[in-house]
N, C-alpha and C positions, 0 to 999 in steps of 0.2 A: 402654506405648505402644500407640495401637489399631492394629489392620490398618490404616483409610485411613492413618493416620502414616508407619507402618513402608512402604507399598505408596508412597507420595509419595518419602520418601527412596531407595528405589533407583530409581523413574522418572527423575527429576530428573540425577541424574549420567550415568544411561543415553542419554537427551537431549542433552548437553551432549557427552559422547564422542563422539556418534555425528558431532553438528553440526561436529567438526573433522576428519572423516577421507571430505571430500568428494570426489569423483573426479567427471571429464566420463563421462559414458552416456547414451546411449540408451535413453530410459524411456517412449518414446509410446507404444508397446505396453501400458503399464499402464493405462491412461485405458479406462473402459469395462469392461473384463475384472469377471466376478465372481470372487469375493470367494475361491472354490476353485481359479480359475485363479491367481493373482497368486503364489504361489511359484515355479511353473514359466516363469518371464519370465528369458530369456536376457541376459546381460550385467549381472546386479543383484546387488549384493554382499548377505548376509542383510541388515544394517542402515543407511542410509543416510537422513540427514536435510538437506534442502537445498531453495531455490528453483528454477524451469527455466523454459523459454522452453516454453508450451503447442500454439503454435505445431508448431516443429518436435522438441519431445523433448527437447531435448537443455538436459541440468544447466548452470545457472551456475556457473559458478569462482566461490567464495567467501573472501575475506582475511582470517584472524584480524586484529581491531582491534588499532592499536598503542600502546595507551594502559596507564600502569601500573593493575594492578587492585591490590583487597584481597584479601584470604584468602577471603575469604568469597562475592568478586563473579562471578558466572558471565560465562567466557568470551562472546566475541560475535563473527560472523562477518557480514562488508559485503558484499552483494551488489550490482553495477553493472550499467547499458546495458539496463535492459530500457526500451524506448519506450512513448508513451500513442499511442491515436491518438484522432484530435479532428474533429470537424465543426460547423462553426460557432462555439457557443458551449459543447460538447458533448464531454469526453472521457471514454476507458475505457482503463483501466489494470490489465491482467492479469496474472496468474501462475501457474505452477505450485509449489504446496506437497506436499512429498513427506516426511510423517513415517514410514518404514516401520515401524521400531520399534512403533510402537501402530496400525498398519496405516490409515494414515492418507494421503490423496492428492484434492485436489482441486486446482480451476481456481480462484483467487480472483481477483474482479474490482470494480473498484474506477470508479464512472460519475460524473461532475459533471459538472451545469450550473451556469455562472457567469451570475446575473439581476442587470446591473447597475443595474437601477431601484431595486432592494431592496440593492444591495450583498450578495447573498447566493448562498452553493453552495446546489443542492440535490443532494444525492449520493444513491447507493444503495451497499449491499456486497452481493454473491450469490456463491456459493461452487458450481460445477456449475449454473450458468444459475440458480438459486434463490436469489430473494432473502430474504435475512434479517435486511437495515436499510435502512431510507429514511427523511430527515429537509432539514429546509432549516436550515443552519447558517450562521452571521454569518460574511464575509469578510475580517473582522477577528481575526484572531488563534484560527482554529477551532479548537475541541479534537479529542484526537484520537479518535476510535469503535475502541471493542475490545467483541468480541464472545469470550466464554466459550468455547471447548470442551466443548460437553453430555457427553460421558461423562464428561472428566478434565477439571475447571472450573479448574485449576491453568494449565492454557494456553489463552491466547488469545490471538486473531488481531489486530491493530489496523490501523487505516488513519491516517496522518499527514501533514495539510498542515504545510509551514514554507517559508518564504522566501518568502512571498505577500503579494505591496502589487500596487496599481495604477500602468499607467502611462500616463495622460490616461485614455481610457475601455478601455484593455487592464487583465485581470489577467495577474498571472504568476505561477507556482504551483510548489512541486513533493510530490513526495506519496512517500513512503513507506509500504511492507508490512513489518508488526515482528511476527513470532513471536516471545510473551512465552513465560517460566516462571514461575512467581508474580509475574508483572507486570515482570519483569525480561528488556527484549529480551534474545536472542542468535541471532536471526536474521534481518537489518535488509536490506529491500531498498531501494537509489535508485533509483526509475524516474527518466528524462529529464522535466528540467522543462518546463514550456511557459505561453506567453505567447497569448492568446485575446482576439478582442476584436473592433473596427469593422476594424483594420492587417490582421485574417487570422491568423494560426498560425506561433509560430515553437517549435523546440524547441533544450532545450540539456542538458548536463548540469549535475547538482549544482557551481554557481562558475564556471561558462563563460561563454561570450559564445549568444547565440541564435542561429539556425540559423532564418531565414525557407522557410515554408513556402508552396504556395498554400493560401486560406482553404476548398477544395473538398476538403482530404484526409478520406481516407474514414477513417470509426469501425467498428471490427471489431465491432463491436454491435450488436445485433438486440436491439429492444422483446421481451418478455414480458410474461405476468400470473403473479405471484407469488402465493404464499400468505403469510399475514398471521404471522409469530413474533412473540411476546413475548420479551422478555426484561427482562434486571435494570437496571433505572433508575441502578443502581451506577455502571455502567459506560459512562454520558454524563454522569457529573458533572463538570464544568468551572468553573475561575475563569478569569473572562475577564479580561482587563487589558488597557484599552483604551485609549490614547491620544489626547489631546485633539484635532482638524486641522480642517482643510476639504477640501475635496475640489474644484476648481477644473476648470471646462470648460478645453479646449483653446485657444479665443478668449483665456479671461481671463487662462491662464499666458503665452502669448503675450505680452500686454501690461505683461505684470511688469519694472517696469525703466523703462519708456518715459514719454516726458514727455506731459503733456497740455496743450493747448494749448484 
């Protein structure tokens, strides 16, 4: 067996122990510190792997999933409640990711605009203000973007729309942040979905009913210029499966039903 083999297999369960022995703390303190300071942060257990609210610090509660596994299937932990905020046509969807085990801790953020002329997002993902993907992807059934881990290419990060159709000229969306391990979540966040459009801004969570917003709420985002990454083409391969429709103005559903005279 070679070292990467041998070094994979006990990362891997390392990971996965850690991601079930999450506790609430206060971890803002770690944000920013170098790299010499971050052992000496009060209140931090040695190992702790989890999502947080960047905001205020402080770790999400995370539920082991209740679903039966295989032998073989790594555990997975649900994260809830964290909100997007949106302007316009316009949202960003943040979080904090804290792997300490491999000394790992960033702000990931997650930006879409919905262009309904084109039926299309165009999103970014930046990890510490620094973007590391931007693409204009079809509204119809997006795949989801996973970006690699450069040291340990074993994990990576993804971003995931689902439950996204339109309604009249609204979309409504919701998106998740999945900490893979060989491509296997076990660290899945729901952000709060949200509905965008000509109506203004509503937000809901994953199955609930929408929550109207005004169309004026503010996006915790600030424009940047980014530097330009490559990466593996691997990892936007997608089958799209699209389904046959029309797509019908407001006037014309309106009129569905009604007789003509």
């Amino acid at each position: 067996m070679s070292r990467r083999s041998f070094g994979l297999l006990i990362l891997i369960p390392m990971i996965v122990n850690i991601s079930c022995a999450t506790k609430i703390k206060k971890i803002g303190e770690y944000m920013g510190e170098p790299q010499g300071h971050r052992t000496d942060i009060p209140n931090m257990t040695e190992y702790v792997s989890s999502y947080y609210d960047p905001t205020t610090g402080l770790e999400l509660n995370g539920q082991p999933e209740d679903v039966e596994r295989t032998p073989f299937q790594l555990p997975k932990l649900i994260f809830r409640g964290m909100p997007c905020f949106c302007n316009n046509m316009t949202c960003g969807c943040c979080a904090g990711v804290n792997l300490t085990a491999i000394n790992f801790n960033r702000r990931a953020c997650t930006k879409f605009t919905y262009d309904p002329q084109e039926f299309a997002i165009n999103m970014s993902f930046n990890m510490n203000e620094k973007e590391i993907f931007s693409s204009s992807l079809s509204a119809k059934n997006p795949p989801p973007v996973c970006i690699p881990f450069i040291y340990i290419p074993v994990i990576t990060f993804c971003a995931r729309f689902f439950d996204i159709h339109t309604i009249g000229t609204n979309l409504h969306a919701c998106l998740d942040l999945e900490t893979r391990v060989v491509n296997a979540p076990i660290l899945i966040l729901h952000f709060n979905c949200v509905k965008i459009g000509t109506e203004g801004i509503s937000l809901s969570k994953p199955g609930e009913n929408l929550t109207s917003l005004s169309s004026t709420s503010n996006l915790n985002e600030k424009d940047e210029i980014y530097d330009e990454v490559n990466f593996e083409q691997s990892d936007l391969d997608v089958t799209n499966n699209f389904n046959d429709g029309t797509t019908y103005s407001p006037e014309d559903e309106a009129a569905i039903g009604q007789l003509k005279y």
